[in-house]
C-alpha positions in Angstrom: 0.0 0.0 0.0 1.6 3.4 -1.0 0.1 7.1 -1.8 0.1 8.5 -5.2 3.4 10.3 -4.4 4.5 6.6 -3.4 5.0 7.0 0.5 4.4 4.5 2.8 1.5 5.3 5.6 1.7 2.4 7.3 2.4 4.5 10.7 -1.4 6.1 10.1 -2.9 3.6 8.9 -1.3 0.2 10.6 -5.1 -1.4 10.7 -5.3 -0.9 6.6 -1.7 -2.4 6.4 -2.6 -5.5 8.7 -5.6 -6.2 6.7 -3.7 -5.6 3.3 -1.3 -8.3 4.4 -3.8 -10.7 3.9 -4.8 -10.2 0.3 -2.8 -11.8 -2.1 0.4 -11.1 -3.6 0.1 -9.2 -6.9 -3.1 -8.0 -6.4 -3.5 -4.2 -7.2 -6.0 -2.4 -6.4 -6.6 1.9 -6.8 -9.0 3.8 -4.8 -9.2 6.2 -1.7 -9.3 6.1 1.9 -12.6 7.7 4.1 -13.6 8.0 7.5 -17.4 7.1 8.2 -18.9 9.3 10.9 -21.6 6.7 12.9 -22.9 9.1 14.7 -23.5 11.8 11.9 -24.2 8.5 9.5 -22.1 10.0 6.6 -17.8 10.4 5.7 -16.0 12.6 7.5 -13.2 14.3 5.5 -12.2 16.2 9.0 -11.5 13.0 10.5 -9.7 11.8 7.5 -7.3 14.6 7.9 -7.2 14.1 11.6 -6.1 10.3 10.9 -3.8 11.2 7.5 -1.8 14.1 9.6 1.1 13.3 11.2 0.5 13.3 15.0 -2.4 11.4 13.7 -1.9 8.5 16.0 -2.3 10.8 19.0 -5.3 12.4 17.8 -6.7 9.0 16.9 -4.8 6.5 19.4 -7.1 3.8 18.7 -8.1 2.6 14.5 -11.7 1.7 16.3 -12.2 5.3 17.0 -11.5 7.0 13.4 -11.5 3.8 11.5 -10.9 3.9 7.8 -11.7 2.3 4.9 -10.5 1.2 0.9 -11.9 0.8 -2.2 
């Protein structure tokens, strides 16, 4: 998993990684991240950029809270 500019997230995003470990190998696939606010039952761009900056793991110490999803 790498961003357009080919960086490696895996410190933001270490849930995503985990589960991308178990896909198989040579499989590509090309989307984008969100954030679904429960509570407001819609995405949350805010909280994407709260999980995507880089004290994100502070502001979002546990994936459950600000989870994340692929394509």
């Amino acid at each position: 998993m790498q961003t357009r500019r080919g960086s490696l997230p895996h410190e933001r995003f270490p849930d995503l990684f985990a589960t991308a470990e178990q896909l198989p190998d040579g499989l590509v696939l090309n989307g984008e991240l969100v954030v679904w606010n429960t509570a407001a039952g819609r995405l949350s761009f805010e909280a994407l950029q709260r999980r995507s900056a880089a004290d994100a793991w502070r502001s979002c110490s546990r994936p459950a809270r600000c989870p994340s999803r692929g394509p």
